[in-house]
SEVEXBA-619522 format. One record per residue (C-alpha): x, y, z. Coordinates in steps of 0.001 Angstrom, whole numbers, plus 524288, in hexadecimal, padded with zeros to 5 digits. Layout:
N
XYZ ...
This chain:
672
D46293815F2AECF D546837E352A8AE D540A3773929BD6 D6278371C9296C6 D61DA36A0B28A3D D70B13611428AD1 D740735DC227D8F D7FAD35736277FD D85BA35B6826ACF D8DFA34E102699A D931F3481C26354 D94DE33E9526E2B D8AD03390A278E2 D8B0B3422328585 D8B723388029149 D878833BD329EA1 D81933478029B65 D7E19350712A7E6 D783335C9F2A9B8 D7BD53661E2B520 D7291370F02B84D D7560378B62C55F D6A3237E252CAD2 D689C38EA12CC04 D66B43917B2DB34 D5B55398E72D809 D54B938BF22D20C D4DAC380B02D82E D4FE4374182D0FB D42F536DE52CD4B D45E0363C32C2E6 D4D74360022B836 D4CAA355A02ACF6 D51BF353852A1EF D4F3734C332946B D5AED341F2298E5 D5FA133C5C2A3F3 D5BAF341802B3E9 D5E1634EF32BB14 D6239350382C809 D60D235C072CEC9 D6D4C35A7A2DD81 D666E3680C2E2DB D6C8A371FF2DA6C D70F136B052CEA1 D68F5363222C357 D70A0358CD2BDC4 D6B53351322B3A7 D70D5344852ADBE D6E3D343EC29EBE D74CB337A729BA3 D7B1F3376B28D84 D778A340E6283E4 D79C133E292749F D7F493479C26B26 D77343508826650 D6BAE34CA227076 D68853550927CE5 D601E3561B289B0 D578835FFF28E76 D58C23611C29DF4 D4E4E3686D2A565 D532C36E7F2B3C1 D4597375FB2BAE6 D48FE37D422C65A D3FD2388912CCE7 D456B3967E2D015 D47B539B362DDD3 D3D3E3A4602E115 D47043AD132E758 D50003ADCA2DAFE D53DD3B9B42D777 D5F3C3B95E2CDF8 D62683B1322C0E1 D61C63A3BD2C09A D6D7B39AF92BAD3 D6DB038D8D2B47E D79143856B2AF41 D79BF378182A872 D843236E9F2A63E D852F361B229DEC D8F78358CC2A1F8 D940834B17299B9 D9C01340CB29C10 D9F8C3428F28D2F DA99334A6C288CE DA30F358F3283F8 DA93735F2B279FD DA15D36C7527D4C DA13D36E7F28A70 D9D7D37E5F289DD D8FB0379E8286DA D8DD737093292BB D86BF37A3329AAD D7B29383D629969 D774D38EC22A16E D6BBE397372A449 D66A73A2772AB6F D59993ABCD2AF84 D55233B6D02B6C7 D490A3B11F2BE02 D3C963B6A02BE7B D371E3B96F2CCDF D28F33B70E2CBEA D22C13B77E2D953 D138A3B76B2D9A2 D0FE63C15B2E5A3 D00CC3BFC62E9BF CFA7B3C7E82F3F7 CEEDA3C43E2FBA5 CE7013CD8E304A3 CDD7F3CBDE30F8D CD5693D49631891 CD2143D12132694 CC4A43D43D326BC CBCC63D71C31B20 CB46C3E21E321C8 CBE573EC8832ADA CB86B3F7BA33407 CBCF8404B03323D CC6E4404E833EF7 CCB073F7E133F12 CD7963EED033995 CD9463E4AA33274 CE1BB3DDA932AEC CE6113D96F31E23 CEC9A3CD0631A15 CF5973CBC630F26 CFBCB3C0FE30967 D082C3C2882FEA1 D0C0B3B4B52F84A D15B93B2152EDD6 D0FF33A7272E38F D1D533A7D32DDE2 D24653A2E32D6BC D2EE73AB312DABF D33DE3B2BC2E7DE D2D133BFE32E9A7 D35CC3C8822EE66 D34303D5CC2F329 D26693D4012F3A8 D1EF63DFE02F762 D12113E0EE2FDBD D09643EE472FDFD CFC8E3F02C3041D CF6DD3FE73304E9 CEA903FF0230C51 CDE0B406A830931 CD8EA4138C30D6C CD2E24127C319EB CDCDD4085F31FFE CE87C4084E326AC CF42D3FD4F327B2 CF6053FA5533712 CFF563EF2B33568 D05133E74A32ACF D0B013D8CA32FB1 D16D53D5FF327C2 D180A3C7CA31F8A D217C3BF11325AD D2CBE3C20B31ABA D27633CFF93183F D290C3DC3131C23 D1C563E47031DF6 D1AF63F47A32155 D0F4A3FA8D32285 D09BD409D132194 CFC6240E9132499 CF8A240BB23160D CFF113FFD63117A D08A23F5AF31502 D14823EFC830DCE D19A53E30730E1C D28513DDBE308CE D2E983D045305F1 D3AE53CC0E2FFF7 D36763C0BE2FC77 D29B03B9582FC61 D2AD03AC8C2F859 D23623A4332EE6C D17C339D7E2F4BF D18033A91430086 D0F5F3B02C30518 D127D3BB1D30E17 D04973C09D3173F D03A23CF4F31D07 CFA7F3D4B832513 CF6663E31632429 CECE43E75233056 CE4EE3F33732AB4 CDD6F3FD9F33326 CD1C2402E632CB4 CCFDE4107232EB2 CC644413C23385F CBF8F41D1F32F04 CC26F4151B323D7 CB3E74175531BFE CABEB4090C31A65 CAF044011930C7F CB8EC3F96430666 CC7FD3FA8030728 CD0353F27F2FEE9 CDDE23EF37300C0 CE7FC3E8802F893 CF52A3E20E2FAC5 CFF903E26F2EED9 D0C143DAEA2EF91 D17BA3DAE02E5DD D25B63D6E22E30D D2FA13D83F2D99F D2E683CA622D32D D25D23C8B62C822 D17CB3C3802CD45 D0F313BB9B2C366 D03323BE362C97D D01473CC992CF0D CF3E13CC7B2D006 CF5CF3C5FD2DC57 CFDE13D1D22E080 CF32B3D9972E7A3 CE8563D4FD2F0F1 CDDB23DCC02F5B7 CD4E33DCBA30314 CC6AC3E45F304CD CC3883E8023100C CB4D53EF8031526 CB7A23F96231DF1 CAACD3FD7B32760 CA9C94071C331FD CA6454056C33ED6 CA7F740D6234BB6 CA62F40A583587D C9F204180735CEC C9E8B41AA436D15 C98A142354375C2 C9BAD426EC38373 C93214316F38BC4 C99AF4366539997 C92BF440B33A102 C9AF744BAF3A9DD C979644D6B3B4D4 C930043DA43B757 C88464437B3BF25 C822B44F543BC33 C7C34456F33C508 C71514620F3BEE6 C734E46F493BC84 C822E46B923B819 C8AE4468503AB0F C8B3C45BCA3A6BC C9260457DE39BAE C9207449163931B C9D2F445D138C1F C9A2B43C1737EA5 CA621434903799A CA4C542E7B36D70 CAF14424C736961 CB11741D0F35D0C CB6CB40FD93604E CB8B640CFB351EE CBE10406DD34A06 CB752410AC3406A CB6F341F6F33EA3 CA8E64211A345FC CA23A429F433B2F C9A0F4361533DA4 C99884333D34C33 C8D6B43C0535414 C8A1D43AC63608B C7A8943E63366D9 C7B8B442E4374AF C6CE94416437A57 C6E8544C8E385CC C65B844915392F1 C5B79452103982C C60B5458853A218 C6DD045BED39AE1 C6D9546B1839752 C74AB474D038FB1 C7A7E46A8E3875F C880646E5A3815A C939A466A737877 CA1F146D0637666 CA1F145F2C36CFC CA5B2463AD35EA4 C9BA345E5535623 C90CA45D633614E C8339465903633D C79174630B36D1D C6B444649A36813 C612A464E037408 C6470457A937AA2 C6C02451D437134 C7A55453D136D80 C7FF044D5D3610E C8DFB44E6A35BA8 C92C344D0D34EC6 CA17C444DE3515E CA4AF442C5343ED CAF7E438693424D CB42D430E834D12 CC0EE4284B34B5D CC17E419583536B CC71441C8336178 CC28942B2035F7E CBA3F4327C36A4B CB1E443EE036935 CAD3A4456C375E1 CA12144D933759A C9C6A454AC382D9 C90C645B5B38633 C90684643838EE6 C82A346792396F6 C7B7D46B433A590 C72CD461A73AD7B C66B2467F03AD96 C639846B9A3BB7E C5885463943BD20 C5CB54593D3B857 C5A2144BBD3BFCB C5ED643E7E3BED6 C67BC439873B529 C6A9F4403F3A7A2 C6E7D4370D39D14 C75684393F39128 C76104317A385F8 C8029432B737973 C80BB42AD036C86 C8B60429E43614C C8AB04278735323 C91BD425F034737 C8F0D421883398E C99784185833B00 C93FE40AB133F14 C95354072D34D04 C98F63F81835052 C94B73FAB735E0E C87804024A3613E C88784014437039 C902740C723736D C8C5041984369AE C825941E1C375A6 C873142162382D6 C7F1D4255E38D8C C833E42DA639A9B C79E242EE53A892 C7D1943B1B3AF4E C764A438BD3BD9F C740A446193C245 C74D944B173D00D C6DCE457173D1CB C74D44614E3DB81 C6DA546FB73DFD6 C7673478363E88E C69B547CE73EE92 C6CAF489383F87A C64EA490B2403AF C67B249CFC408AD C5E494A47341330 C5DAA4B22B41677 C56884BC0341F21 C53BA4CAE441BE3 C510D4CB9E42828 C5CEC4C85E43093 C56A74CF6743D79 C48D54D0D643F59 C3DEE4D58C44A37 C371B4CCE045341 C2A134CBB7448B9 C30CF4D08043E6C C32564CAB343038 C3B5A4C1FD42C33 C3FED4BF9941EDB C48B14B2DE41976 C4D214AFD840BEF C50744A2A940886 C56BE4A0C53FC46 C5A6D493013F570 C620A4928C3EA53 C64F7485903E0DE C72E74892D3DBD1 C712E47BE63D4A9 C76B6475CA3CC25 C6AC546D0E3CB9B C5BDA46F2C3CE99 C586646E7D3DCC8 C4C5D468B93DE5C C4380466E43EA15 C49994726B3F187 C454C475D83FE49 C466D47E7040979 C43AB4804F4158A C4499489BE41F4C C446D4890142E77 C41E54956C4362A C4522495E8443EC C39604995F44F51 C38284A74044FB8 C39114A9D544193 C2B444A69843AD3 C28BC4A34A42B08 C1F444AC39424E1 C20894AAE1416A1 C279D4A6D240D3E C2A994AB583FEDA C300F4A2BE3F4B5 C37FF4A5823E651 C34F6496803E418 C2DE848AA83E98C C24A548C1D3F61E C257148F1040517 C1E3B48B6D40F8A C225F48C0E41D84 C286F47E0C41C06 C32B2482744127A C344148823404E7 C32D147E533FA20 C3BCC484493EF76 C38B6477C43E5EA C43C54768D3DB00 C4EE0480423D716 C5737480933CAE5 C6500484DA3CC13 C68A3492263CED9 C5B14495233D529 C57F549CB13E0D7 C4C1B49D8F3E682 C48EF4A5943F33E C3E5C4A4924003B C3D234AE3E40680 C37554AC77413B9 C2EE14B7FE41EB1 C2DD94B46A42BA0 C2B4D4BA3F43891 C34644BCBE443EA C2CBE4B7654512E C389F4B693459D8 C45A24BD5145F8E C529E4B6EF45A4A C5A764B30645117 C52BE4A77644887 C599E4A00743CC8 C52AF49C4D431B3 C5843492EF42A34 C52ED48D3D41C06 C588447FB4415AC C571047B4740787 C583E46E833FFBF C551A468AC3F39A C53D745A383EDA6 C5F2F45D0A3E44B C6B7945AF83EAEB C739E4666F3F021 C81BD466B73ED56 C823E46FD53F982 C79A346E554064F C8022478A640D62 C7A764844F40772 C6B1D47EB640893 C681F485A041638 C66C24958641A6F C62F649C75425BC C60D84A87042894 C5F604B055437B0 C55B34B9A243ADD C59084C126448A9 C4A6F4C39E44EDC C4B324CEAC4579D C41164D8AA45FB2 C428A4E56245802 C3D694F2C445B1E C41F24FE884537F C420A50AB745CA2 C43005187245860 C44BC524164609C C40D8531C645DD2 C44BC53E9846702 C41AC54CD1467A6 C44A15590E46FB5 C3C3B563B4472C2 C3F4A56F6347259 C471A5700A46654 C504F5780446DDF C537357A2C47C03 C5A14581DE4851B C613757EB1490E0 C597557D3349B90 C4C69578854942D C457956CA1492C1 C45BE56487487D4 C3C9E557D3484FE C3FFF54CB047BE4 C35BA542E74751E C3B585356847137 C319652D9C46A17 C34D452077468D9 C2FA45160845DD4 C31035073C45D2E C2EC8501EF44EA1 C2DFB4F3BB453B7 C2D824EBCE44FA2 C2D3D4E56F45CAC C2E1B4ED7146BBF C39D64F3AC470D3 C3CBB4EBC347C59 C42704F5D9488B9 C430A4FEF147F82 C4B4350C4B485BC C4B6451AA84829F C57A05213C485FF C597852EEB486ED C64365331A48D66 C63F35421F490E5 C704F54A9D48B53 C75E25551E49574 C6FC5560E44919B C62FF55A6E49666 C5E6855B2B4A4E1 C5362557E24AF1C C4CC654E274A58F C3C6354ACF4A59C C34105403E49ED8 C25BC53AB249F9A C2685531CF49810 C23595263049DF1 C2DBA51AE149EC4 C388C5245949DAB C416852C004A670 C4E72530464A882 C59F7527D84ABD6 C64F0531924AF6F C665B539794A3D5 C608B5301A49B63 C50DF52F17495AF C4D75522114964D C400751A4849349 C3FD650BCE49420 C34045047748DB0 C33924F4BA48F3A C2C874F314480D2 C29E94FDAB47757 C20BE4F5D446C51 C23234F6D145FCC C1C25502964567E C1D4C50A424630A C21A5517BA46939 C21BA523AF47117 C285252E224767F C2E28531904837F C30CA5415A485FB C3AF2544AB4907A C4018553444941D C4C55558AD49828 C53F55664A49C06 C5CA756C1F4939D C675156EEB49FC0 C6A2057CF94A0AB C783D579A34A256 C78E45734A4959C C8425579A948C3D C7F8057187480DE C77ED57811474F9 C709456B8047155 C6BBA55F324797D C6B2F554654720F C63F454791477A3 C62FB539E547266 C590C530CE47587 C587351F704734C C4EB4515A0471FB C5370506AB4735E C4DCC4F8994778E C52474EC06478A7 C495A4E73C46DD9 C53F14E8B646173 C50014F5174585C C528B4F36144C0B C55FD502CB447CE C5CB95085445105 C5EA45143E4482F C54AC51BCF44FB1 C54DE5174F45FB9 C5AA1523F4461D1 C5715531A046049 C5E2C53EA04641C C59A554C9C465CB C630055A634667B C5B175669846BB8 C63795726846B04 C66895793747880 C631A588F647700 C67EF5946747FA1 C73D459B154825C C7DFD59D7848E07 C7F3E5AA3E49538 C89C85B01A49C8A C8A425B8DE4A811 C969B5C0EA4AA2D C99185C8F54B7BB CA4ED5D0314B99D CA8665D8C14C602 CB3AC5DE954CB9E CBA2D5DC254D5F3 CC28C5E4CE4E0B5 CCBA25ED384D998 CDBBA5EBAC4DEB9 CE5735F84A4E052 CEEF75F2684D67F CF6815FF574D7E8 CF462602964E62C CEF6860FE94E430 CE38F60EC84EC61 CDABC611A54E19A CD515607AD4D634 CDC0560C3E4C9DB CE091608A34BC07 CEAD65FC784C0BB CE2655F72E4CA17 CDC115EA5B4C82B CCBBA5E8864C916 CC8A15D8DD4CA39 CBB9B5D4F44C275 CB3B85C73F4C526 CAB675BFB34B9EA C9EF65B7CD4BCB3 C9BE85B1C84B214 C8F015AB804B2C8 C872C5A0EF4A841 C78D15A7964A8AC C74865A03549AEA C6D5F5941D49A03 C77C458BDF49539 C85965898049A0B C910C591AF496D1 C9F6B58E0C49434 CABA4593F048E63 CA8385A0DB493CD CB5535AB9C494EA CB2845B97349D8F CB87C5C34A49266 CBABE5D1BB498BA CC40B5D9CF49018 CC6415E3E949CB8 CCB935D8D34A2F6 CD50D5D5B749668 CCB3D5CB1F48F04 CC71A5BCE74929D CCA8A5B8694A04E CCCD65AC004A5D0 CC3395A7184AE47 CC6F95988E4B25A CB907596C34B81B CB2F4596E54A94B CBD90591104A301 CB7E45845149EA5 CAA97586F84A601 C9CFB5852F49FE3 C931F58E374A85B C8757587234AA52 C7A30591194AC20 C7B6F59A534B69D C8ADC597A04B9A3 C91C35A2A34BD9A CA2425A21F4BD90 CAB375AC5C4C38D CB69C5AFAF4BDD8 CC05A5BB7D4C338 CC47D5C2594C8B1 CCD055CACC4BC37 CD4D45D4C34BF91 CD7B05E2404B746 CDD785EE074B80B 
């Protein structure tokens, strides 16, 4: 408000008195009056018409204008007085005034929270509103707006004339200017902390500026907010292998997931093992299996976090049916949704026994009659139980069942009921029967089981048994005398056995005679001679039989040899198992020795020298009969006479055996 007081010190009447008053840009006129006359304000002047003014009277003029919000720098005013009558002062006819304004701007904050109660996890977001009451422009106007522990800015929408940054703590917003009657809104979107604990966070909004502010206890505002906990706690179950088969591993794997939005505290998990599951085991830090339960201590588990716990264990081989497992989760952290903290996995199992056969025989080749011996041996090499196993065992005519012995289960001549075998066991029949026919018979033995068998091609064996007539012969043979000279008899004994244990079918004895033997005899009837050979034929010689047969012979006077030396056979066409002892040989030494007979004569004397008379000079032929009068032959004799200068040459013994009684000449030698 301008206040100019016109006065007039005389001494005449001032007539058409008028008052100028230009207008500061920085004002707004509002009104103007005055004690005299009107005021007209053209849109930046005032003019006011005061009419005549006496000496010594004066006017007081009132101009009201508002400041400019925005203004910023000192505000001018100047006054004039203007008269149609002559002034004799003119240096006082105008007045003029100046000021600094005072900004006042009136910043008020307002805050608001989305939802009164936040979960741990989730966003929200706060509203806040920054209005100027006035009177002046706010400039630079600063917002700040630091969040509590336990959130976190996400986003921060900036005013329409502001500029807004944010940081995980806080935001910030600026204006130049906010003007009077504003009001500038941001919006701050807020995460709470997943593990954020449950209470009460408060947050507060301050905004300033450089002007002065009458009121700054509207400068702050302040939202509450209850923060609660909740986590949505799952459970899956998976089993590996999907179906288990006994006598295997099989493994479950739990997965426990926190879908938030909270920290899921103190999270355990109970793992209610089936029967049937063995030899539990975890490599899951924090886990333990007690009996048939297994329970894990998680701790902590962050929103969108996962923990994995496995357990490890065998399908008990007997196990049937379908195991089931069942898991549940916890946490001391509330759960919006109680549907899923239990999971539940069937494991169908499929039972599978590699059940095997294998038959044998000890007794490969056996006797007409004799005993026969099979093993049959069936083995579950698993992995599960084999239950209901059977076999049974077909024996081809000519081979008959006698017994049977059994490690397990019962036999009967129907088959051998073996009953139910764990893995890894072996049990054994074995099996006596009687041979009752030639040939070669096959007896063959076939297993199975009501468990599956992951391999049918090892469930059958069979084992041959070659039936044949046997009869073990034995021969025996002695000499008599012990020794023998040429020229004498000499009898042999053969004394032949059959041990069975069936008949020797054409069963021979050979004897064939060696040539120092001659003019051969026997008795014994059903044998003779065949050339040089003793022979006895008998069409069946019975078992646990025997006898001798005695033949003679000559020891032949020609004979050179010092020993005779005679074998003797026994055979059939029925097979003989030991054929060790179907022969038997005898030596007998031959005794005696050779003598020679030496003749010499002499011949017809010849006159080498012609003197009519037999003299020294004159040769005398001699002659040599040498004659073999020994028992036994002779050879390699040599006629040695030193008168006739040593050994001679005689071509007639020169590679000549003498038999008895041979007589050689040899000659005639001349000498002188």
């Amino acid at each position: 408000m301008y206040t100019m007081v016109t006065s007039n010190s005389g001494p005449s009447s001032a007539t058409d008195v008028v008052i100028t008053d230009p207008l500061d840009p920085a004002t707004t006129f509002v009104s103007a009056t005055s004690d005299a006359g009107t005021c007209d304000f053209d849109g930046s002047v005032v003019s006011c018409d005061l009419g005549t003014l006496a000496p010594g009277s004066s006017v007081e003029t009132t101009v009201t204008v508002t400041l400019a919000p925005d203004v910023d720098a000192a505000v001018q005013n100047t006054a004039t007085a203007t008269s149609s009558a002559s002034d004799g002062d003119a240096t006082n006819n105008a007045s003029s005034t100046s000021f600094a304004p005072t900004i006042v701007a009136d910043l008020a904050v307002t805050k608001q929270a989305s939802a009164a109660t936040v979960t741990a996890g989730d966003t929200f977001t706060y509203t806040v509103d920054v209005s100027n009451v006035g009177p002046s422009v706010a400039q630079n106007a600063v917002l700040t707006d630091t969040v509590p522990q336990g959130m976190t800015v996400e986003s921060v929408a900036t005013a329409p004339d502001g500029i807004c940054a944010s940081t995980a703590i806080g935001i910030r917003c600026d204006w130049a200017t906010i003007e009077p009657g504003e009001t500038e809104t941001v919006t701050i979107t807020v995460l709470v902390d997943a593990n954020t604990p449950a209470g009460t966070l408060t947050n507060t909004a301050s905004v300033a500026s450089p002007a002065d502010d009458a009121d700054t206890t509207n400068n702050s505002a302040s939202a509450d907010v209850t923060v609660v906990q909740s986590a949505d706690l799952g459970v899956q179950k998976t089993a590996t292998p999907t179906t288990g088969v006994p006598g295997t591993p099989q493994s479950f794997t739990i997965t426990v997931t926190n879908d938030g939005p909270s920290t899921a505290r103190g999270v355990s998990v109970a793992d209610f093992l089936p029967e049937g599951f063995i030899d539990p085991t975890t490599p899951t830090e924090g886990c333990q299996i007690t009996g048939s339960v297994g329970t894990c201590l998680l701790g902590d588990l962050e929103p969108g976090a996962t923990r994995t716990v496995t357990v490890n264990g065998v399908i008990a081989a007997d196990a049937t049916g379908t195991i089931s497992n069942t898991v549940t989760a916890a946490t001391t952290t509330t759960d919006p949704n109680g549907d899923n903290y239990s999971a539940t996995v069937d494991v169908p199992l499929a039972p599978s026994a590699d059940v095997s056969l294998t038959k044998t025989t000890s007794t490969p080749s056996v006797a007409l009659d004799g005993d026969v011996t099979y093993v049959v041996t069936v083995r579950n090499d698993g992995p599960s139980t084999a239950t209901g196993v059977v076999v049974t065992d077909v024996v081809e005519d000519g081979i008959a069942l006698v017994d049977g012995t059994a490690t397990a289960g019962t036999w009967s001549i129907d088959g051998w009921v073996v009953g139910t075998m764990q893995p890894g066991a072996e049990e054994s029949l074995t099996i006596s029967a009687v041979a009752t026919a030639e040939g070669t018979f096959t007896n063959t033995a076939t297993a199975s089981a009501e468990t599956p068998d992951p391999d049918a091609g090892d469930l059958t064996g069979s084992a041959e048994v070659t039936v044949a007539a046997a009869a073990n012969l034995s021969i025996e043979k002695t000499a008599a005398p012990a020794s023998v000279e040429v020229g004498e008899q000499i009898t042999y004994t053969l004394t032949v056995n059959n041990a069975g244990p069936n008949a020797a079918i054409d069963m021979v004895i050979s004897d064939p005679l060696p040539a120092e033997l001659i003019d051969p005899t026997t008795t014994t009837p059903g044998c003779s001679f065949v050339g040089n050979e003793f022979r006895c034929e008998v069409p069946s010689f019975p078992a646990a039989s025997g006898g001798q047969l005695v033949y003679t012979a000559t020891v032949d006077p020609a004979t050179a040899s010092t020993s005779v030396t005679n074998t003797a056979s026994v055979f059939a066409t029925t097979a003989d198992p030991d054929t060790t002892d179907n022969t038997a040989s005898t030596t007998t030494p031959i005794t005696g020795t050779g003598a020679i007979e030496l003749t010499k004569t002499a011949g017809v004397p010849t006159d080498v020298d012609g003197d009519g008379a037999i003299g020294v000079g004159d040769e005398i032929p001699y002659d040599f009969t040498v004659t073999n009068v020994g028992p036994t032959t002779v050879s390699g004799v040599v006629i040695d006479d030193p008168l006739l200068g040593g050994p001679q040459t005689c071509a007639a013994l020169e590679g000549t055996t003498l038999q008895p009684t041979d007589a050689v000449d040899c000659g005639p030698y001349a000498t002188c």
